[in-house]
C-alpha positions in Angstrom: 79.3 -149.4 117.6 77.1 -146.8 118.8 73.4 -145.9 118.3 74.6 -142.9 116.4 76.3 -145.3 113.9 73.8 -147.4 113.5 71.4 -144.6 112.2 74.0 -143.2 109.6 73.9 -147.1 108.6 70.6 -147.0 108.1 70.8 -143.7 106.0 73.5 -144.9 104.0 71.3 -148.3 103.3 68.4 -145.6 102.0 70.6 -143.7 99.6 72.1 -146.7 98.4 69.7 -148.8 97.1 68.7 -148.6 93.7 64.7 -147.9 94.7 66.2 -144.0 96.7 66.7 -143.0 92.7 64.0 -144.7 91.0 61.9 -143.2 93.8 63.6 -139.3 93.0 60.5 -138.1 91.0 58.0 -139.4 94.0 60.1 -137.9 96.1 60.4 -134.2 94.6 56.6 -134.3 94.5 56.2 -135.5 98.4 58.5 -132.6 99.3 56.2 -130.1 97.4 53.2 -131.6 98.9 55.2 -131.2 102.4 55.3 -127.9 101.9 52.1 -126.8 101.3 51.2 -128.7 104.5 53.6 -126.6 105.9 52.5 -123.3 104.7 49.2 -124.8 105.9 50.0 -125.3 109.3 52.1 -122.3 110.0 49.1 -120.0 108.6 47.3 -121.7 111.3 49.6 -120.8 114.1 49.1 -116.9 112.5 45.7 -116.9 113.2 45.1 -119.6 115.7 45.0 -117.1 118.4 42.6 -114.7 116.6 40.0 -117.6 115.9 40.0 -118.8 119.4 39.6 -115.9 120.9 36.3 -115.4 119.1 34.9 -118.2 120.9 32.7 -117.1 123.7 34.3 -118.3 127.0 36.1 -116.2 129.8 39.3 -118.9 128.7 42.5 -117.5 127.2 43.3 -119.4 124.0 46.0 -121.0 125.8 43.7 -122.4 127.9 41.2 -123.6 125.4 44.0 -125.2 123.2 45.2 -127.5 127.1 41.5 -128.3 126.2 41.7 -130.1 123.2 45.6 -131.4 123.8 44.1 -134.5 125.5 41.9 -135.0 122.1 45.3 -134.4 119.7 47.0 -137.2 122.4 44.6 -139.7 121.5 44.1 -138.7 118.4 47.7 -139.0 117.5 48.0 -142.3 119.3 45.4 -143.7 117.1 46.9 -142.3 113.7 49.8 -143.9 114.9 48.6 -147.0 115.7 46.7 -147.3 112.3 49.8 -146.1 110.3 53.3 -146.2 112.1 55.4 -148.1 110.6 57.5 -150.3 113.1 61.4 -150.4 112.9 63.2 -153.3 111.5 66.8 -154.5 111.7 68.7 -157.5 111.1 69.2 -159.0 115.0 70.9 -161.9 113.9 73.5 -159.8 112.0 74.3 -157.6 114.8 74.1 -159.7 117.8 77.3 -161.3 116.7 79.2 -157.8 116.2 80.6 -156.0 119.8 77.6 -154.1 119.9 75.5 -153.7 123.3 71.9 -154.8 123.1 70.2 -151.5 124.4 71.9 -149.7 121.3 70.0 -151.8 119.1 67.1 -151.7 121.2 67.3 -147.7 121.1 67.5 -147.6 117.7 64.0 -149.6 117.1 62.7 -147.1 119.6 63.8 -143.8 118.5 63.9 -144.7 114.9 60.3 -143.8 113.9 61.1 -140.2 115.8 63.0 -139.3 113.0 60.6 -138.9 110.5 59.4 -135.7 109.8 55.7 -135.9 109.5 56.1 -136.3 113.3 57.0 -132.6 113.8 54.7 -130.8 111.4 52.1 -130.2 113.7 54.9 -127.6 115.7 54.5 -125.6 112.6 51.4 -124.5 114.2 52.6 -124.9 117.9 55.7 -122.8 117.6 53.8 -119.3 115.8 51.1 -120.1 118.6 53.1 -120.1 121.6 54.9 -116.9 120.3 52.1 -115.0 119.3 49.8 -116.0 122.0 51.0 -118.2 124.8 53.8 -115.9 125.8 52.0 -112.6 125.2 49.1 -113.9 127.9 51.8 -115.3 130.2 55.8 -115.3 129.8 58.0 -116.7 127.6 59.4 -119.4 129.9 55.5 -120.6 129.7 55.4 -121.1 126.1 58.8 -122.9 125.9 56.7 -125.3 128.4 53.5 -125.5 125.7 56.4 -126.2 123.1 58.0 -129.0 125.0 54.9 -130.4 126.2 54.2 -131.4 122.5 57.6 -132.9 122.1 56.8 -135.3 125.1 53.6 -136.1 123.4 55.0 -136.8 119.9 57.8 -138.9 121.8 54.8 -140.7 124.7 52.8 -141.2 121.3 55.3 -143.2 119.2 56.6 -145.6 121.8 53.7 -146.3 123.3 52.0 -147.3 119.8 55.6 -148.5 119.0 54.4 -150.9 122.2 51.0 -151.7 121.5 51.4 -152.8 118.1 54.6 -155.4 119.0 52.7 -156.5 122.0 49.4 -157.0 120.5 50.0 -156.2 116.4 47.6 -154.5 114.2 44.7 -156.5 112.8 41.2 -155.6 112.5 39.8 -156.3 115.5 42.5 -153.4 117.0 41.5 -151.4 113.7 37.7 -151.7 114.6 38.6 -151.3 118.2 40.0 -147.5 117.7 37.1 -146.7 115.6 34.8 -147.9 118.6 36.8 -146.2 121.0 36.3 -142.6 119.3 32.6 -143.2 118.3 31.8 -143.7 122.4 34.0 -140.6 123.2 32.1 -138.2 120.7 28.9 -139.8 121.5 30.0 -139.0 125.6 31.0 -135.4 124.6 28.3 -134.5 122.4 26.1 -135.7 124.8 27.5 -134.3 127.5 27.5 -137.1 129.9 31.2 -137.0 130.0 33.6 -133.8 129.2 37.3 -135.2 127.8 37.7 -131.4 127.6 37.4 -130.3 131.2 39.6 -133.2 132.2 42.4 -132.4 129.2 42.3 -128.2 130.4 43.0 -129.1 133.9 45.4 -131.4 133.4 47.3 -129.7 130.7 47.1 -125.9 132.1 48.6 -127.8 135.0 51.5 -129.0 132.9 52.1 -125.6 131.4 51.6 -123.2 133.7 53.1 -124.8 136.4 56.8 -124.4 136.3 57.2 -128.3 137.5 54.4 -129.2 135.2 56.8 -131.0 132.7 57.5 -133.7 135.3 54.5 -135.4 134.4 54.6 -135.5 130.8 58.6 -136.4 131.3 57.4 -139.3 133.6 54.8 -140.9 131.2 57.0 -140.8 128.8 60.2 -142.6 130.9 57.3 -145.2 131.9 56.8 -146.0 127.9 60.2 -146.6 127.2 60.5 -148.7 130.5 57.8 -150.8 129.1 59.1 -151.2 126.1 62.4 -151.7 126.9 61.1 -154.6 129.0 59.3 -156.2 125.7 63.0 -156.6 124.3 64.2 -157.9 127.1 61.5 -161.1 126.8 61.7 -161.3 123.3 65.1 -160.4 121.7 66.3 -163.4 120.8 65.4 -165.4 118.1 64.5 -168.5 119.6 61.6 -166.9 121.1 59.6 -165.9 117.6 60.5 -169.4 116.7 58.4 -170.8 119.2 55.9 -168.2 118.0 55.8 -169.0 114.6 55.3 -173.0 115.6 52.1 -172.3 117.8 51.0 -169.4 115.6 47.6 -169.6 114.4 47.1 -171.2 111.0 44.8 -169.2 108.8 41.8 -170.7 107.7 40.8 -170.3 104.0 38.1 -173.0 103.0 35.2 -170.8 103.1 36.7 -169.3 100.0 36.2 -172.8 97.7 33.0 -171.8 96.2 35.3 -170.0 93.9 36.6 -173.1 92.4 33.2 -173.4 90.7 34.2 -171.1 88.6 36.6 -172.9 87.1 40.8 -171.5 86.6 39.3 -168.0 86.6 37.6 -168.4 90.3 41.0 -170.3 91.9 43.0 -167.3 91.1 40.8 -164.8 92.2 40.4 -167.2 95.8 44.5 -167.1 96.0 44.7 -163.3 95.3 42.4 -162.5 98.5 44.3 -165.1 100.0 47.6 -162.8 99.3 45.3 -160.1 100.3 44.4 -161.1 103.8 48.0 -162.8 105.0 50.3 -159.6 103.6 50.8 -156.5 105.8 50.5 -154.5 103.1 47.6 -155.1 101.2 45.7 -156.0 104.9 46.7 -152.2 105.8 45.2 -151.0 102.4 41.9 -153.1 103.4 41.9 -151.2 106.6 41.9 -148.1 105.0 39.8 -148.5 102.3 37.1 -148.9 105.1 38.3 -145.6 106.8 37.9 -143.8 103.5 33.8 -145.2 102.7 33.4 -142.3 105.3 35.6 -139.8 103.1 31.4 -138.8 101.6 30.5 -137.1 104.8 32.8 -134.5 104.3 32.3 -133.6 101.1 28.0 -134.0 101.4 28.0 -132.1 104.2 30.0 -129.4 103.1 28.3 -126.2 101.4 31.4 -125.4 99.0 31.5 -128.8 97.6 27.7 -129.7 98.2 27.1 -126.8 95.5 28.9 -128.4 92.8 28.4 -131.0 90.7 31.6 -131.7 89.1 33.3 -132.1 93.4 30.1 -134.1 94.5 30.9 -136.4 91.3 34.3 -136.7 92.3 33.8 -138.2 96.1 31.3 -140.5 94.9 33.9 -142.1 92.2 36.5 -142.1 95.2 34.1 -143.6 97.4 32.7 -146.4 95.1 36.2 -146.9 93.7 38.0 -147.3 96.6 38.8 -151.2 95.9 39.6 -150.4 92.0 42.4 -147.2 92.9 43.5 -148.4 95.5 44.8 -152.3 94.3 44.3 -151.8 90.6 47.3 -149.7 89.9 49.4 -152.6 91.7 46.9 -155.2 90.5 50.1 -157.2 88.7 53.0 -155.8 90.9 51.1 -157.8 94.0 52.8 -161.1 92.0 56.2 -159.5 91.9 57.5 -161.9 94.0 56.7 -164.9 92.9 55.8 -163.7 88.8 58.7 -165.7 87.4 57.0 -168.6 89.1 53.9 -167.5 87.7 55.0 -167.2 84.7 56.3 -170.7 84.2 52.5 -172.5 85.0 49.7 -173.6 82.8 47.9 -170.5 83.3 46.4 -168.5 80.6 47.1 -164.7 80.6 43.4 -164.0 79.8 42.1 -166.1 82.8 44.8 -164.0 85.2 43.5 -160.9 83.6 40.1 -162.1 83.9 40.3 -163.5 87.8 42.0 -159.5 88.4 38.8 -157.7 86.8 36.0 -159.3 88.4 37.9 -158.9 91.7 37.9 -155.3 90.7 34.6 -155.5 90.3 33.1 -157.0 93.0 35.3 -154.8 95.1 32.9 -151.6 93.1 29.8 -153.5 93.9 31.3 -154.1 97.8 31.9 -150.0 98.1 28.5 -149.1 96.0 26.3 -150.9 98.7 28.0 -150.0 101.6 27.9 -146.4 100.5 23.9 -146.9 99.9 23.1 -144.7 103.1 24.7 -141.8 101.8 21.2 -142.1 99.3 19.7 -139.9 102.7 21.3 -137.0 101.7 19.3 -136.6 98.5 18.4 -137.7 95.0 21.3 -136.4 93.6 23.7 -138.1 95.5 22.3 -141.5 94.7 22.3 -140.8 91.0 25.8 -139.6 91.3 26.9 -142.9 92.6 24.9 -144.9 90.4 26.8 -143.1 87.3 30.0 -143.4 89.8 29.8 -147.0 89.6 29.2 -147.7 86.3 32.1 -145.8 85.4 34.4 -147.2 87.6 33.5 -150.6 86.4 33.1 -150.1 82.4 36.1 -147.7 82.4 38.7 -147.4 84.9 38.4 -150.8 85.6 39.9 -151.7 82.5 42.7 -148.7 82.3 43.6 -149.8 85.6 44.0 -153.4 84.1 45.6 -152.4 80.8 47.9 -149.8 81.9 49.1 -151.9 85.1 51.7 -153.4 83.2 53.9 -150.4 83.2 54.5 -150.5 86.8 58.3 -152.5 86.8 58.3 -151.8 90.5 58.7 -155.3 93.1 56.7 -154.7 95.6 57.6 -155.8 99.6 54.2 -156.9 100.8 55.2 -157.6 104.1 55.9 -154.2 104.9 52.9 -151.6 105.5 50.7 -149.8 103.2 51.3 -146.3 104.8 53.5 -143.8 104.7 55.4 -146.1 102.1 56.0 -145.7 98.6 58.2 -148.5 97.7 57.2 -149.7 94.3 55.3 -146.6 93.7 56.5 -144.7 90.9 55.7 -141.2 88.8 54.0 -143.6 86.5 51.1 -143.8 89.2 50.3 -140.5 89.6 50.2 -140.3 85.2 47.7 -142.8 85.5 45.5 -142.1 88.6 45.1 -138.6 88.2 43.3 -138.3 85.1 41.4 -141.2 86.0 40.2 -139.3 88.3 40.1 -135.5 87.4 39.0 -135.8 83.6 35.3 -137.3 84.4 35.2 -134.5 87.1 36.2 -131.4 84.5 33.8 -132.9 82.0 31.4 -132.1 84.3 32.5 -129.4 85.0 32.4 -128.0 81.4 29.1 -129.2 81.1 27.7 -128.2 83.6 29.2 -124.4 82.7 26.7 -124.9 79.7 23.5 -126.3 81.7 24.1 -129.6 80.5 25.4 -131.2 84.0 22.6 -133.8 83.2 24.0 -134.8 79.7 27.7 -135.3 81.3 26.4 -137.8 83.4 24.1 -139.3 80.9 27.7 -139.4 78.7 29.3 -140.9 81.6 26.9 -143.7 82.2 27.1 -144.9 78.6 30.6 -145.1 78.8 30.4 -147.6 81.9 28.0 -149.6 80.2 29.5 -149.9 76.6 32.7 -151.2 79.1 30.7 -153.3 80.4 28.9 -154.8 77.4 32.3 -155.1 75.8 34.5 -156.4 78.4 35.6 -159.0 76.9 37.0 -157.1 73.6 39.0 -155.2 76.2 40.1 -157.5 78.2 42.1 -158.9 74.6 43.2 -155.4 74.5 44.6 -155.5 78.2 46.0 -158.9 77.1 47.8 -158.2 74.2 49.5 -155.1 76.4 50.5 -157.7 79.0 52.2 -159.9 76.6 54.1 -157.4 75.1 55.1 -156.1 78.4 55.1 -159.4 80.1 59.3 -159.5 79.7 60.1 -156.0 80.8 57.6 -156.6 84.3 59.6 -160.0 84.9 63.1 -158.0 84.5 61.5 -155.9 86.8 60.0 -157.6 89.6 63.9 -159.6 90.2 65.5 -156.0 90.4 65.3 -156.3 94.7 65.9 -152.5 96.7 
């Protein structure tokens, strides 16, 4: 068996399981969103040369782009680290087949090379090295710009590929990238030290040298040496058994003050304790942070700082990042243990109940750590304000009731991005409007002068929630029950 066999396994495993056609719809709309990244991307290749060539500088465009490369390296290897997904297989299963250990070895490697996202940034590479790189130098030079970037796509994933089996990915490596980045921008605006003069010697060395390749070719030999040298100390299974005797045991008492609060309280403590010890929902956590800074785009930003209806928008996303991003899975999280769940002395109003208020507090955890965005103005602080009491009177509670439509089980072991298993066309029918329709009632409004009444109507909404929550939490609970069979039938189905 060969490494080429054991990818067309891997294919045929995707196509097979019963989640490759439930997933179908997702799909199709992934592939369209592709390609309008794509059409992005390539536009940028059209003009790329044109726009750097308007910067003042006695630098070809070439040159400037070997400039930033460095900047897309790290960049890249950061992304990567944050959002790779590493490559699994079954060991045990194989190493009793006649099968020679590097095979499997290469095929945990060069697996994540295969996914496409890797390559869409050469739909901007390619149209630039034709249009520009080989009209300033020759052709043989842009071929060299091209494969440069394939070295760095390939030096990027197995060195993250590394650094992630060797050290993992928690937060202290999440906030350790952010760090990292904050002190180089803080160094280059600053201009104490230039990561662009180093990058443009380095790179125009690469590519205009006809032995430039070497190096990249090198670095990228050294990665796969290294990694190839992890395997070699940890293949076998006897090793992660050791691991898992002397692995550090995760310490949850500081969540008991919960238990004052009686059935509703222990739930809530065991559903951030399936928060914080699954790879999945830890990965969400991590990004839900990255996103609180999603407002300085759109603040900062004179198209979208002139409307009300966008400005309304980011400040819903940013204050509801906790509510969209677990609520829509806020039951499917159980899937793997709902039968189980099903069978205890545990009311469906108290499970509803512990769900909300941890919807909730994740609202009020967003709203105050969004308070400094207050410094951009008046407006902005009344837009969250109205923000937050619509994501916890409303959406909140759609998020709760309409929940029970997502059948999907849900691996939470696996990462949060990149992957759409147990995501289904039912969540974009739920999220989007959620979402869009406060936005276009502002919008309308505001088309009449009456931006202020919108968000007057808005606020009331969030508050008559609030005042009756628990009418709607009966509603969410008689939805449940009547669902409560079809999510169990479900949550066994395994992809």
């Amino acid at each position: 068996m060969n490494l080429l066999q054991l990818l067309l396994q891997n294919g045929l495993k995707t196509v097979r399981s019963r989640g490759f056609y439930k997933n179908l719809m997702v799909t199709i709309l992934l592939g369209f969103v592709a390609l309008y990244f794509i059409a992005v991307f390539f536009a940028l290749g059209l003009f790329l040369d044109n726009i750097l060539r308007q910067i003042p500088t006695e630098k070809t465009p070439t040159e400037i782009f070997n400039g930033i490369t460095l900047y897309l390296l790290l960049g890249g290897l950061a992304v990567r680290y944050l959002m790779q997904q590493l490559a699994t297989i079954n060991v045990q299963s194989y190493q009793v087949l006649p099968i020679k250990r590097s095979t499997i070895e290469n095929y945990l490697l060069f697996t994540p090379l295969l996914h496409p996202i890797n390559y869409l940034l050469f739909f901007t590479i390619i149209p630039f090295a034709i249009r520009s790189v080989s009209i300033d130098y020759d052709n043989f030079t842009a071929l060299r710009f091209v494969l440069n970037f394939f070295l760095i796509v390939c030096f990027n994933s197995l060195t993250a590929s590394f650094i992630k089996r060797k050290f993992g990915s928690n937060f202290w490596g999440f906030l350790g990238v952010i760090v990292f980045f904050g002190i180089l921008i803080f160094l280059e605006v600053s201009q104490i030290f230039s990561l662009f003069t180093i990058s443009g010697k380095v790179f125009d060395f690469i590519v205009l040298q006809p032995f430039g390749l070497i190096l990249p070719l090198f670095a990228v030999v050294c990665t796969y040496l290294l990694n190839r040298w992890f395997f070699a100390r940890n293949f076998y299974a006897e090793h992660f058994e050791r691991q898992t005797k002397t692995a550090k045991t995760y310490n949850t008492s500081n969540l008991t003050f919960l238990n004052r609060f009686g059935i509703v309280g222990e739930i809530m403590a065991l559903e951030l304790k399936l928060i914080w010890r699954h790879k999945r929902t830890k990965s969400l956590t991590y990004m839900a942070v990255l996103f609180l800074f999603y407002g300085l785009y759109f603040y900062t930003n004179n198209f979208y700082a002139n409307s009300s209806a966008w400005l309304f928008f980011s400040a819903m996303f940013i204050t509801g990042l906790i509510t969209f991003m677990f609520g829509q899975w806020i039951i499917s999280w159980n899937s793997a243990h709902f039968d189980c769940l099903m069978t205890k002395n545990v009311s469906v109003r108290a499970y509803l109940s512990a769900n909300f208020y941890l919807m909730l507090a994740g609202n009020t955890a967003c709203f105050l750590l969004t308070m400094p965005y207050f410094l951009f103005g008046k407006q902005i602080a009344i837009l969250h304000v109205v923000a937050f009491l619509y994501n916890s009177g409303v959406n909140v509670f759609l998020l709760t009731y309409f929940a029970s439509y997502n059948t999907k089980r849900i691996d939470l072991m696996a990462k949060s991005v990149m992957n759409y298993q147990g995501t289904t066309f039912k969540n974009f029918l739920i999220v989007l409007p959620m979402m869009f329709l406060p936005m276009l009632t502002i919008a309308i409004f505001s088309a009449f002068s009456m931006g202020n009444t919108a968000l007057v109507v808005l606020s009331a909404l969030g508050i008559v929630g609030l005042v009756f929550q628990k009418q709607l939490i009966t509603l969410c609970v008689n939805q449940f029950n009547k669902r409560k069979y079809a999510l169990c039938e479900g949550f066994r189905q395994t992809e």
